[in-house]
CHARMM-style PDB file with segment names, atoms N, HN, CA, C and O in Angstrom:
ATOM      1  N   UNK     1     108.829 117.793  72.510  1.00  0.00      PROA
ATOM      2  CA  UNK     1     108.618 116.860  73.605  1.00  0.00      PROA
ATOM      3  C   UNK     1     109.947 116.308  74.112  1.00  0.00      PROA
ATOM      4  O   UNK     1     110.119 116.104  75.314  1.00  0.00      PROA
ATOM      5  N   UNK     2     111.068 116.023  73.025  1.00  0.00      PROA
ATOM      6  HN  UNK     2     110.929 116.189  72.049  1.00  0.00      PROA
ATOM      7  CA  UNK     2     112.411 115.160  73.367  1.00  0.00      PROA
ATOM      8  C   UNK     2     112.911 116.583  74.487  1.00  0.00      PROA
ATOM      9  O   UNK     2     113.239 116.187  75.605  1.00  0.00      PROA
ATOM     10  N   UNK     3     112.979 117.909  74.312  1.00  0.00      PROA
ATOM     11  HN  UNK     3     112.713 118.231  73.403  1.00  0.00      PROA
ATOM     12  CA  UNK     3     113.595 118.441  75.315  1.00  0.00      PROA
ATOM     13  C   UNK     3     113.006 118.642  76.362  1.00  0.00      PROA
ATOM     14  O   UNK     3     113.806 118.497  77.286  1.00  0.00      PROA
ATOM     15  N   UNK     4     111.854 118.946  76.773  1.00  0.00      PROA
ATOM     16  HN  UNK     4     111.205 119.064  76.021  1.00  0.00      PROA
ATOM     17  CA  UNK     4     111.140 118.328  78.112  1.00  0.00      PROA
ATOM     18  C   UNK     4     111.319 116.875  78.454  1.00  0.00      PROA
ATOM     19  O   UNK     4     110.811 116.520  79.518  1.00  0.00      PROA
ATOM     20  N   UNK     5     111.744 116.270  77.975  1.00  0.00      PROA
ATOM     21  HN  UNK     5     112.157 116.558  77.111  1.00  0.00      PROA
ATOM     22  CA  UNK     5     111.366 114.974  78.522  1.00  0.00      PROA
ATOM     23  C   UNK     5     113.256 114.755  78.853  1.00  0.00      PROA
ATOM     24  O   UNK     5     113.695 114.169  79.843  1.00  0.00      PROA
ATOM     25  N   UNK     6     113.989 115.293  77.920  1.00  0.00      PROA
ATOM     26  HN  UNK     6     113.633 115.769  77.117  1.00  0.00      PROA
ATOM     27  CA  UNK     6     115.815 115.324  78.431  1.00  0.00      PROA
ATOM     28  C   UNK     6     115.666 116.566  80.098  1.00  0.00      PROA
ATOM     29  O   UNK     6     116.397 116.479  81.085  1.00  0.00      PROA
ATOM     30  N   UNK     7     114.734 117.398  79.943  1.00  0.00      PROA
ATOM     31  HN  UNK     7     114.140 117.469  79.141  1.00  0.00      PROA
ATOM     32  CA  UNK     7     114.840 118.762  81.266  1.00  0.00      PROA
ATOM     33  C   UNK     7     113.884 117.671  82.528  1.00  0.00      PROA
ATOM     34  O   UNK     7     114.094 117.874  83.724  1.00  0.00      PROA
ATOM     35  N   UNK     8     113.137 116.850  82.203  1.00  0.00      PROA
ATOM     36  HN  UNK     8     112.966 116.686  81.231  1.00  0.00      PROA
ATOM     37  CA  UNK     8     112.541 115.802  83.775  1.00  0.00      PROA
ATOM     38  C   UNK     8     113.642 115.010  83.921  1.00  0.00      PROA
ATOM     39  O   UNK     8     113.768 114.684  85.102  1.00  0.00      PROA
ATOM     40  N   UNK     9     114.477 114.573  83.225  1.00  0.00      PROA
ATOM     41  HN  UNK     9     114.375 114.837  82.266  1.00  0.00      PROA
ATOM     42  CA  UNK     9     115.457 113.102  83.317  1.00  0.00      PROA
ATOM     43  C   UNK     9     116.260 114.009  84.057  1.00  0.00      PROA
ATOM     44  O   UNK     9     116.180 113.940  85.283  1.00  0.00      PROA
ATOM     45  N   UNK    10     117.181 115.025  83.436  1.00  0.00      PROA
ATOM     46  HN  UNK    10     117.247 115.082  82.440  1.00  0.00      PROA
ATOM     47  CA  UNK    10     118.418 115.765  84.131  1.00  0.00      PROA
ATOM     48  C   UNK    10     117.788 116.234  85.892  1.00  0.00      PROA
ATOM     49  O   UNK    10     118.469 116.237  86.917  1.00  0.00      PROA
ATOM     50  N   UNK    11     116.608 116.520  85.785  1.00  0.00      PROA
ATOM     51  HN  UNK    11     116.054 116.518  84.952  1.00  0.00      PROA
ATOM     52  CA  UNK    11     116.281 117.273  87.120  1.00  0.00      PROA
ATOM     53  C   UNK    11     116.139 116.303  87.858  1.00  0.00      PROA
ATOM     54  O   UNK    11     116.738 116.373  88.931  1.00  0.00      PROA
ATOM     55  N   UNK    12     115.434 115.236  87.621  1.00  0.00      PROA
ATOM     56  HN  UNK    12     114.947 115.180  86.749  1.00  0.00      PROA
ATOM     57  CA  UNK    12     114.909 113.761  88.503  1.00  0.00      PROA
ATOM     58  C   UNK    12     117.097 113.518  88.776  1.00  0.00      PROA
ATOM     59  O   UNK    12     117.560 113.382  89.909  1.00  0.00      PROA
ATOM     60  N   UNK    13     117.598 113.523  88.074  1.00  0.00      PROA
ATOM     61  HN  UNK    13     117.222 113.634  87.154  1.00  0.00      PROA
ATOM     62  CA  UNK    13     118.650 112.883  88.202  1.00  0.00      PROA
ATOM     63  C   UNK    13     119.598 113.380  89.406  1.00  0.00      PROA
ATOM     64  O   UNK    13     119.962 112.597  90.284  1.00  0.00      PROA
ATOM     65  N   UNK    14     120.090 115.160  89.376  1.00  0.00      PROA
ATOM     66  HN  UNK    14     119.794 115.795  88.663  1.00  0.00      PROA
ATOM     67  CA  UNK    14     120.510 116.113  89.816  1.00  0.00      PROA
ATOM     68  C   UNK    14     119.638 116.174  91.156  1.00  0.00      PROA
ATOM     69  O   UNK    14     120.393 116.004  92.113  1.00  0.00      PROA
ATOM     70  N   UNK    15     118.557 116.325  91.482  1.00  0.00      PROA
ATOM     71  HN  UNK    15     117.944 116.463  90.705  1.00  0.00      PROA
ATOM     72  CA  UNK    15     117.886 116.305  92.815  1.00  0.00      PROA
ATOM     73  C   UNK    15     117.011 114.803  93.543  1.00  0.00      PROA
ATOM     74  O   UNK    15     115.860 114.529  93.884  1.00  0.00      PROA
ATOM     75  N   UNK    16     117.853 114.369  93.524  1.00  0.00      PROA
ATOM     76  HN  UNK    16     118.788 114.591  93.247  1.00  0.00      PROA
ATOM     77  CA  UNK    16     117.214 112.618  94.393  1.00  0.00      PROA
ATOM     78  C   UNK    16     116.470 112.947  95.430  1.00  0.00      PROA
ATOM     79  O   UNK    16     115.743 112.055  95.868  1.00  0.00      PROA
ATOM     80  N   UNK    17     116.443 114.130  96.022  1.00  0.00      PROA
ATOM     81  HN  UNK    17     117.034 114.854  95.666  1.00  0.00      PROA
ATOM     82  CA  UNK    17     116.456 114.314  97.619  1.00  0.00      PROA
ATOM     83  C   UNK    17     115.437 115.290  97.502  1.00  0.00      PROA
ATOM     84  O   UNK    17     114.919 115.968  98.389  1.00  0.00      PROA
ATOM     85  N   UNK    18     115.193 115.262  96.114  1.00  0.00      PROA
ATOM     86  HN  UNK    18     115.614 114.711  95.393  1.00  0.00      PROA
ATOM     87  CA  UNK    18     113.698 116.599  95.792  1.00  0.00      PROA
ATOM     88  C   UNK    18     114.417 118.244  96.547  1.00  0.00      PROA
ATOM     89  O   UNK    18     113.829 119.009  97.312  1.00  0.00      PROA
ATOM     90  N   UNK    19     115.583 118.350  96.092  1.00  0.00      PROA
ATOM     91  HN  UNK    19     116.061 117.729  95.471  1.00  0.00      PROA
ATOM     92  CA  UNK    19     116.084 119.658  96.332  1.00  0.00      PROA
ATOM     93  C   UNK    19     117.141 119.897  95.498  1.00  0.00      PROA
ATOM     94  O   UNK    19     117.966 119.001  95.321  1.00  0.00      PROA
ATOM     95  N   UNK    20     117.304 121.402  94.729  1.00  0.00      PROA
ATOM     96  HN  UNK    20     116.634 122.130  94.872  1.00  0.00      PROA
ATOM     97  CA  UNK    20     118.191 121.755  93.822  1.00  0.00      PROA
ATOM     98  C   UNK    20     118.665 122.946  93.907  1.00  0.00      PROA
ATOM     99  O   UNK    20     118.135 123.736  93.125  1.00  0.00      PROA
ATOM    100  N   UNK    21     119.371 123.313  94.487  1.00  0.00      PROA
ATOM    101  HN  UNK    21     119.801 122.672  95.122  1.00  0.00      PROA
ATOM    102  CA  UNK    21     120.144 124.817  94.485  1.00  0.00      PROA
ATOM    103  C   UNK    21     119.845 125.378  93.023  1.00  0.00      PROA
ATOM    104  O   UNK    21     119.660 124.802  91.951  1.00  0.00      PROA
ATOM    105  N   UNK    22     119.873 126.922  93.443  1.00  0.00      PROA
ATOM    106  HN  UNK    22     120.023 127.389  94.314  1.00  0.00      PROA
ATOM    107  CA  UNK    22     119.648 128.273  92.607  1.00  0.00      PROA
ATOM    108  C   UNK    22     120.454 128.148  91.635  1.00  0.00      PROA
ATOM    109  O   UNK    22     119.887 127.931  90.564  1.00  0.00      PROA
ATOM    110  N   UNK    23     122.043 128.225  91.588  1.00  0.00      PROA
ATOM    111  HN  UNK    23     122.503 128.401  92.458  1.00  0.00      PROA
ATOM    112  CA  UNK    23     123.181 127.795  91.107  1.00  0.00      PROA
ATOM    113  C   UNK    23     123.092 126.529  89.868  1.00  0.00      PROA
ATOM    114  O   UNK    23     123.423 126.619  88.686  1.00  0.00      PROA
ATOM    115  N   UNK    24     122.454 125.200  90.696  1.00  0.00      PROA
ATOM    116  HN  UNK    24     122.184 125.127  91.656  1.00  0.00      PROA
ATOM    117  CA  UNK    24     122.392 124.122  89.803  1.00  0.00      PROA
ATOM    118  C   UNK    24     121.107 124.590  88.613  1.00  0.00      PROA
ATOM    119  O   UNK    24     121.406 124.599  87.419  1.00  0.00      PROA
ATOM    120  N   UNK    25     120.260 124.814  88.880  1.00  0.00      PROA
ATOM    121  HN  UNK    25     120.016 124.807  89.850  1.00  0.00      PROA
ATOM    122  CA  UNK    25     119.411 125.223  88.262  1.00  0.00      PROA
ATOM    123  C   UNK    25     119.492 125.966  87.394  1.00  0.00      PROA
ATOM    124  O   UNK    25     119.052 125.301  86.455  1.00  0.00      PROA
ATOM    125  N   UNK    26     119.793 127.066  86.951  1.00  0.00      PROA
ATOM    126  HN  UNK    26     120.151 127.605  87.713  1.00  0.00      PROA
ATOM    127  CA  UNK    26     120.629 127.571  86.257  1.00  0.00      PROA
ATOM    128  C   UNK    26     121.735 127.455  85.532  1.00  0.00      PROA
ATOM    129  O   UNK    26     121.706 128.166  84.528  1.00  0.00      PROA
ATOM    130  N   UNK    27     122.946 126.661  85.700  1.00  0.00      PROA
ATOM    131  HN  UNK    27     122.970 126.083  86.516  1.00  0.00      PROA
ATOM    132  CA  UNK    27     123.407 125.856  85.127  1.00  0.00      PROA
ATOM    133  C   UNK    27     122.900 124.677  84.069  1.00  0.00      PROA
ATOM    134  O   UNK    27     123.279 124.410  82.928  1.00  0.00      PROA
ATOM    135  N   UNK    28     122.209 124.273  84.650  1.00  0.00      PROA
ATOM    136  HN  UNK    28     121.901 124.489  85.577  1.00  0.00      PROA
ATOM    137  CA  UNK    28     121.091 123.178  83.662  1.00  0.00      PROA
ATOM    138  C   UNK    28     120.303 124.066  82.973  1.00  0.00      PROA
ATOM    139  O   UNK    28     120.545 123.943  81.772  1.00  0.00      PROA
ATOM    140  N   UNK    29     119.630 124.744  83.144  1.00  0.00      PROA
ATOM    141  HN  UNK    29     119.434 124.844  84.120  1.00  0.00      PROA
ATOM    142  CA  UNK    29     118.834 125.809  81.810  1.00  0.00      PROA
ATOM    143  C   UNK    29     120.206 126.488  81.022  1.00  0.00      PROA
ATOM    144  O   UNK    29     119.880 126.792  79.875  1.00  0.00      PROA
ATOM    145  N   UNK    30     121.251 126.724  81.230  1.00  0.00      PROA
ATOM    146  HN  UNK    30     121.516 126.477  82.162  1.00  0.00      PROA
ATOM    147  CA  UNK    30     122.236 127.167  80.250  1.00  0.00      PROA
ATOM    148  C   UNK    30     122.944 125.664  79.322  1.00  0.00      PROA
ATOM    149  O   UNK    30     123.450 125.688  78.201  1.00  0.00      PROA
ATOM    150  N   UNK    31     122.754 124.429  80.252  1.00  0.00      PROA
ATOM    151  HN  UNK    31     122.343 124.410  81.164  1.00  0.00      PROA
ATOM    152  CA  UNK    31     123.699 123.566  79.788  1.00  0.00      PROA
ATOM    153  C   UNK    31     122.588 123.194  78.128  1.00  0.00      PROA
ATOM    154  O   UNK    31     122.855 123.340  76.935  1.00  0.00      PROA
ATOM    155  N   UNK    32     121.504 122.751  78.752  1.00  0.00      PROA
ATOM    156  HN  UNK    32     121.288 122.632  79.721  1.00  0.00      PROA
ATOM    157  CA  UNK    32     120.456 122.638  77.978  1.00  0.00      PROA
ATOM    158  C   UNK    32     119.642 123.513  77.146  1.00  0.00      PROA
ATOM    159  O   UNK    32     118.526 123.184  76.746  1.00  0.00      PROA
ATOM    160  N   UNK    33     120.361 124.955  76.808  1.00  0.00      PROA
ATOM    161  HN  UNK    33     121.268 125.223  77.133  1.00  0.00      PROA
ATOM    162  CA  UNK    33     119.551 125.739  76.229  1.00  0.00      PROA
ATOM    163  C   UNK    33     118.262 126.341  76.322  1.00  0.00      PROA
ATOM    164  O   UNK    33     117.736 126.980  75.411  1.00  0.00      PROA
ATOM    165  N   UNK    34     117.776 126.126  77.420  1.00  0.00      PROA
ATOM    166  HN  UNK    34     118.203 125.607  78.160  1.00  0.00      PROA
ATOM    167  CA  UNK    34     116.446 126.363  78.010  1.00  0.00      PROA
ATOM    168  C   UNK    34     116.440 127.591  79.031  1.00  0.00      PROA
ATOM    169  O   UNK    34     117.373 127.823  79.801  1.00  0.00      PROA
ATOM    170  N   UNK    35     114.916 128.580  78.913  1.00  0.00      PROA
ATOM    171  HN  UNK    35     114.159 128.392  78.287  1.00  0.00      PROA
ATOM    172  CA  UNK    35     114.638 129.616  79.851  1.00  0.00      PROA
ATOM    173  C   UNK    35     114.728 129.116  81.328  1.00  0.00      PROA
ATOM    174  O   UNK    35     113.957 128.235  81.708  1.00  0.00      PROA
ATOM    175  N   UNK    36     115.764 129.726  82.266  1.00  0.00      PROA
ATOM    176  HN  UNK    36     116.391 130.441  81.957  1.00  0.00      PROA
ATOM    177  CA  UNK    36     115.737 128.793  83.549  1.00  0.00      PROA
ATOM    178  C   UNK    36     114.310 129.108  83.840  1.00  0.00      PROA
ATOM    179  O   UNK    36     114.247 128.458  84.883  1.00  0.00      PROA
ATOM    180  N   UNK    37     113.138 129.605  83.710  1.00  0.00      PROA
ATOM    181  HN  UNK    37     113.189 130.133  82.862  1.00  0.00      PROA
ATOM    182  CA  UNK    37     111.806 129.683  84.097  1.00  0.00      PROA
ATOM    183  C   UNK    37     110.965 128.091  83.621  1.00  0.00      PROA
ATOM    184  O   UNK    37     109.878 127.631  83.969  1.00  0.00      PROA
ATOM    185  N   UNK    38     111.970 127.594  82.746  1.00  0.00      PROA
ATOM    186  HN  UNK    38     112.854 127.967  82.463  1.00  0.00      PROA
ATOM    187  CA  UNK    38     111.030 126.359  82.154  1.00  0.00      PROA
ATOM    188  C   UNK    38     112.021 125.476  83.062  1.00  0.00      PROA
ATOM    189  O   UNK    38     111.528 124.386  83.354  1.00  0.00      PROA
ATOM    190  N   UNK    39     113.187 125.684  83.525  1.00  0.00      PROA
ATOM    191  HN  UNK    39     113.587 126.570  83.288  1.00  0.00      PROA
ATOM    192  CA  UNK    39     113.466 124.782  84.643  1.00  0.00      PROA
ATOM    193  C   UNK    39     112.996 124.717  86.183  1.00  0.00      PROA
ATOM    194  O   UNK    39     112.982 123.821  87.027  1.00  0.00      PROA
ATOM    195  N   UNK    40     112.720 125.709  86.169  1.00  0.00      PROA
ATOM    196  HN  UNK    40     112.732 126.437  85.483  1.00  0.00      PROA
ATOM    197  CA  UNK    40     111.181 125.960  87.453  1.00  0.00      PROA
ATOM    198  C   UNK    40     109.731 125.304  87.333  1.00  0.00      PROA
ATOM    199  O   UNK    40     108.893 124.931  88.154  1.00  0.00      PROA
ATOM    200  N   UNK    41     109.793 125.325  86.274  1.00  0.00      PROA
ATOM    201  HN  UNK    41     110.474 125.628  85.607  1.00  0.00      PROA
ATOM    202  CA  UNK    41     108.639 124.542  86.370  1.00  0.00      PROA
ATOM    203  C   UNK    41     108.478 123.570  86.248  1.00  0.00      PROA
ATOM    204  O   UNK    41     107.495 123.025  86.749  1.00  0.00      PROA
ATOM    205  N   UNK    42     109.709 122.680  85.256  1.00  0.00      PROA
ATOM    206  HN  UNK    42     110.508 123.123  84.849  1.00  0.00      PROA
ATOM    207  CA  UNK    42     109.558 121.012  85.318  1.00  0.00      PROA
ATOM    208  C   UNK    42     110.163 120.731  87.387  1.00  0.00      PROA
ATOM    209  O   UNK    42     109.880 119.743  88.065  1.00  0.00      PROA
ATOM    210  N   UNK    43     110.738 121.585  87.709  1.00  0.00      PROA
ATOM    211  HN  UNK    43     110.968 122.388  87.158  1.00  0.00      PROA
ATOM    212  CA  UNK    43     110.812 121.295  89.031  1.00  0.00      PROA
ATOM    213  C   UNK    43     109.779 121.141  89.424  1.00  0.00      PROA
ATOM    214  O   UNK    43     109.431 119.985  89.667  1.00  0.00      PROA
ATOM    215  N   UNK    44     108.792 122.318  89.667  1.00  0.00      PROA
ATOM    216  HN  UNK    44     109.074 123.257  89.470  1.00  0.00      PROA
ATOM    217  CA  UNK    44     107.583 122.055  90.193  1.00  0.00      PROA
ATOM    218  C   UNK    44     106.650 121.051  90.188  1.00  0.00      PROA
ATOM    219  O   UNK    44     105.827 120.665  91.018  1.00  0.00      PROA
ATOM    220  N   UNK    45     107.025 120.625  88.803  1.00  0.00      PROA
ATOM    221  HN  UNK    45     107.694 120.939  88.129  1.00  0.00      PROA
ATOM    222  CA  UNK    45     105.967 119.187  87.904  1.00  0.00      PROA
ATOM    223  C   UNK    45     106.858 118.190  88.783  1.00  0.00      PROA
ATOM    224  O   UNK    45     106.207 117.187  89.074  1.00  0.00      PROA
ATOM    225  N   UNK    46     108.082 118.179  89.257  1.00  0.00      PROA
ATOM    226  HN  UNK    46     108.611 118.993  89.021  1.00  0.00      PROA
ATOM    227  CA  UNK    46     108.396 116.661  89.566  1.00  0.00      PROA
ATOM    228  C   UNK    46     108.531 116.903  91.304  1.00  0.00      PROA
ATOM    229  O   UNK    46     109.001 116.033  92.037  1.00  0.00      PROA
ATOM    230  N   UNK    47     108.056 118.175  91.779  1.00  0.00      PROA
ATOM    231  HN  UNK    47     107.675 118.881  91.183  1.00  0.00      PROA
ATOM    232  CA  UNK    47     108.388 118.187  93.093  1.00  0.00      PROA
ATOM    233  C   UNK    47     109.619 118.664  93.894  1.00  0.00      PROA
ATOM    234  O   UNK    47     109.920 118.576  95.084  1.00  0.00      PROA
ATOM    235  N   UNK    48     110.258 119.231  92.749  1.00  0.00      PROA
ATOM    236  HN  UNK    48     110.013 119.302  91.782  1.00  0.00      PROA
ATOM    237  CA  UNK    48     111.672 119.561  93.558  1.00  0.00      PROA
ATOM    238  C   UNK    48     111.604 121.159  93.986  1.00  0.00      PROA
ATOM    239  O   UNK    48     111.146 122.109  93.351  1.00  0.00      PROA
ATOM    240  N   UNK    49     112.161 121.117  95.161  1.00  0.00      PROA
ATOM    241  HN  UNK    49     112.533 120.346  95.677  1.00  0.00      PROA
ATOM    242  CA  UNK    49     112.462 122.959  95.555  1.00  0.00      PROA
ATOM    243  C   UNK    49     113.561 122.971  95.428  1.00  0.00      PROA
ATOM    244  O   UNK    49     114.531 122.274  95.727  1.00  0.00      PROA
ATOM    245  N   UNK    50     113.299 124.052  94.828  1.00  0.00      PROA
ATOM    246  HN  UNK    50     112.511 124.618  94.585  1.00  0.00      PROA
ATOM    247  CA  UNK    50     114.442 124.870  94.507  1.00  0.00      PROA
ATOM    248  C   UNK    50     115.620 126.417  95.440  1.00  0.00      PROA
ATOM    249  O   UNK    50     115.333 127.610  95.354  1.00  0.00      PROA
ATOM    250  N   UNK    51     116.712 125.916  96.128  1.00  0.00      PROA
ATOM    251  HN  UNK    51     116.945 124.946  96.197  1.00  0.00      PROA
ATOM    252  CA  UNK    51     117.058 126.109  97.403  1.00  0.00      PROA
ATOM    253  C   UNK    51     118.599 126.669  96.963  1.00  0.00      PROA
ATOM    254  O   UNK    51     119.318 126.128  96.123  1.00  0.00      PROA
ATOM    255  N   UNK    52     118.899 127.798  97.684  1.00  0.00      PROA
ATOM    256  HN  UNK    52     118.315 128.238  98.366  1.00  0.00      PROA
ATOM    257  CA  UNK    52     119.873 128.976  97.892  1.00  0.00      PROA
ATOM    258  C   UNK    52     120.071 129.999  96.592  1.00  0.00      PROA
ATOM    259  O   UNK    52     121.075 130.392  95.998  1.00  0.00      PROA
ATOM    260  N   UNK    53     118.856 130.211  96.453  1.00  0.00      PROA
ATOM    261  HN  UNK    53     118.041 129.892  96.935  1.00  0.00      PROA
ATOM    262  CA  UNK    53     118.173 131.562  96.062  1.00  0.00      PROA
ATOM    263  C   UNK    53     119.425 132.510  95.890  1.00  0.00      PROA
ATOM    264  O   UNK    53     119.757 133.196  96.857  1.00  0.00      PROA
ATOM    265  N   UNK    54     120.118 132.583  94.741  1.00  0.00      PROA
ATOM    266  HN  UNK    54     119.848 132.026  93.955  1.00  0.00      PROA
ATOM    267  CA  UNK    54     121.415 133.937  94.276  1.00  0.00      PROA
ATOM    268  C   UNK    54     120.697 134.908  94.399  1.00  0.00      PROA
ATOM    269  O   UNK    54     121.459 135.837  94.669  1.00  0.00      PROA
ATOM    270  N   UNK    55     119.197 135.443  94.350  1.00  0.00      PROA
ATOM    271  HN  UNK    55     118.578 134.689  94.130  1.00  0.00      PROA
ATOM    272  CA  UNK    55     119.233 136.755  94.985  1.00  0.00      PROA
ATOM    273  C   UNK    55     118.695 137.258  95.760  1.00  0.00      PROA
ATOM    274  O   UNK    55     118.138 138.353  95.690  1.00  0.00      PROA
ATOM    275  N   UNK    56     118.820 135.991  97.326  1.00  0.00      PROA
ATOM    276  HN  UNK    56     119.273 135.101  97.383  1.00  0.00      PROA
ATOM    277  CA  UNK    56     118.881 136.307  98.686  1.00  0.00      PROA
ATOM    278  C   UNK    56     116.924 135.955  98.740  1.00  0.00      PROA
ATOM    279  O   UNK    56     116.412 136.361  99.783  1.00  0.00      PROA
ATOM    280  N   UNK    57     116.174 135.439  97.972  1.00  0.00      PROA
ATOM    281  HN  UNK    57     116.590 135.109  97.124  1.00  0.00      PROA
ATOM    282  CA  UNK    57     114.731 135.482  98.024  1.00  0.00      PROA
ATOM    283  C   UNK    57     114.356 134.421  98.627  1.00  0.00      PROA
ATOM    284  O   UNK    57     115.170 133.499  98.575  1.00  0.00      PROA
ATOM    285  N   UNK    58     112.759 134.100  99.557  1.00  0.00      PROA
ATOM    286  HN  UNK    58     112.098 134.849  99.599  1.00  0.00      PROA
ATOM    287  CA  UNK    58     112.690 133.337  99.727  1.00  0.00      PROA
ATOM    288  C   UNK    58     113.638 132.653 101.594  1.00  0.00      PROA
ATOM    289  O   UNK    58     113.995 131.566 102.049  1.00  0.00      PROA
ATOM    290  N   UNK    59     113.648 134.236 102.091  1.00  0.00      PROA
ATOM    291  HN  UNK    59     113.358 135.118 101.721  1.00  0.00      PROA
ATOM    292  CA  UNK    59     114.255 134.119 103.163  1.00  0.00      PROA
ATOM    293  C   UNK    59     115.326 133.679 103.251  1.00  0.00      PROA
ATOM    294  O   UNK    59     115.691 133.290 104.361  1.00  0.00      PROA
ATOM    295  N   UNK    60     116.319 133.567 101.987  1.00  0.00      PROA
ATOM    296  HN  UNK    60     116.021 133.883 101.086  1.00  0.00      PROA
ATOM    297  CA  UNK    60     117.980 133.456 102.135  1.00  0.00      PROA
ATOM    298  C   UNK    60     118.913 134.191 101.999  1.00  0.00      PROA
ATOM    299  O   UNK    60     118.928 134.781 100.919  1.00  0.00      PROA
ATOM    300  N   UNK    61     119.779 134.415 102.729  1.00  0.00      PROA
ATOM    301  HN  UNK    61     119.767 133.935 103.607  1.00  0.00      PROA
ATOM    302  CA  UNK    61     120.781 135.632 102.253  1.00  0.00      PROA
ATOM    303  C   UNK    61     120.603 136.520 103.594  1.00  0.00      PROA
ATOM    304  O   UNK    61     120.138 136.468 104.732  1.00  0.00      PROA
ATOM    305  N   UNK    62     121.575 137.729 102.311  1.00  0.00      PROA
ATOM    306  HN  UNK    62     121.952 137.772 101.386  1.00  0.00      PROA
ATOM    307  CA  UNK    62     120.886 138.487 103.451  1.00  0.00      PROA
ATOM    308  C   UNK    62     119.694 139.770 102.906  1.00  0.00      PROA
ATOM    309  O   UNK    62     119.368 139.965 101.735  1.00  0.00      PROA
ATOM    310  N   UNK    63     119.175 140.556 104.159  1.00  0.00      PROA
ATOM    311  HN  UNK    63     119.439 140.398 105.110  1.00  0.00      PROA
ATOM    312  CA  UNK    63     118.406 141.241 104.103  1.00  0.00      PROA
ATOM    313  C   UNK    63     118.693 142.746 104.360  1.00  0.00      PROA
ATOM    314  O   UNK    63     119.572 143.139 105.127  1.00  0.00      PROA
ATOM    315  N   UNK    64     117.597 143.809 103.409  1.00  0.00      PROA
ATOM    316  HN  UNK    64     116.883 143.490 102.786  1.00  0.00      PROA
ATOM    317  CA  UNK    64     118.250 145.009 103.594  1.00  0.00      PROA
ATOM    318  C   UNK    64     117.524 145.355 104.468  1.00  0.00      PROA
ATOM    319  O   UNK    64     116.483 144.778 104.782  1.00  0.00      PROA
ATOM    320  N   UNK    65     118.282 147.016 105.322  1.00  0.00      PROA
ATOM    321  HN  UNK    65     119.128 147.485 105.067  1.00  0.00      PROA
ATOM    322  CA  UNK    65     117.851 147.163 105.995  1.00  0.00      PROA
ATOM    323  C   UNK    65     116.607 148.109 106.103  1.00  0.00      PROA
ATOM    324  OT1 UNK    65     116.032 148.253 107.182  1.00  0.00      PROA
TER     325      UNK     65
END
């Protein structure tokens, strides 16, 4: 429970604005030892999107042809 409850504090903290880059996100699942998939989802639980997609998904980047 203590590391879910340290992965809502860091995310609530890092996205005020209910938005968190691809980049940050990832970073925080490495800082914290955690599957970045379980940092997707406490996003989801607190409302945050998750924004500039490293591999172009989600209509960012670019596109092949």
């Amino acid at each position: 429970m203590g590391e879910e409850k340290d992965l809502l504090q860091e995310l609530a903290a890092l996205a005020p604005d209910k938005r968190l880059s691809c980049p940050q996100a990832l970073a925080l699942a490495n800082r914290l030892g955690v599957a970045p998939i379980k940092v997707g989802r406490a996003a989801d639980q607190l409302g945050i999107k998750i924004v500039g997609c490293q591999l172009g998904c989600f209509g960012e980047g670019k596109k092949e042809d």
